[in-house]
N, C-alpha and C positions, 0 to 999 in steps of 0.2 A: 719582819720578814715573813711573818702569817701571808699575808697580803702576797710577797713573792712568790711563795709557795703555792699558793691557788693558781697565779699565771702560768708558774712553770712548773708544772707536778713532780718533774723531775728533779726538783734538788729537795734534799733531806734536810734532816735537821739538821745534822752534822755542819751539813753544806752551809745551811743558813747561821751556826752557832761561827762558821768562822769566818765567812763576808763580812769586810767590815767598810769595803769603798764600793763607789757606785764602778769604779773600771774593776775590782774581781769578780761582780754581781755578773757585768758584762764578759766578762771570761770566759765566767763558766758558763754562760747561759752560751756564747757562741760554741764552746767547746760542744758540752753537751745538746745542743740541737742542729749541732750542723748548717749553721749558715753564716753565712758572712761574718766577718769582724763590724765591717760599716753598717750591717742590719742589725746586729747586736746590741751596739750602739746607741740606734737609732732606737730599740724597744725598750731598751734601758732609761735610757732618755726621756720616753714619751712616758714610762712607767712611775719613771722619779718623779715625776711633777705633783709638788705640794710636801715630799716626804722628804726626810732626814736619815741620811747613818748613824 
């Protein structure tokens, strides 16, 4: 979630101690940056690629 954290500066440790699916990872990231569900998604997506929960 190191890696998360550098894209999205804004989730914490916290944040990251208790994301455990690629849809909460997207949650919060929509919640917290204000955009789209479906753009959310979509950065999540492009983000996962190669990695694991």
């Amino acid at each position: 979630m190191k890696d998360a954290q550098q894209k999205w500066p804004f989730l914490t440790n916290f944040d990251c101690s208790t994301i455990k699916t690629e849809g909460q990872l997207g949650s919060m990231v929509k919640t917290r940056s204000g955009i789209t569900d479906e753009q959310a998604k979509l950065d999540v997506g492009a983000w996962m690629q190669g990695k694991r929960f």
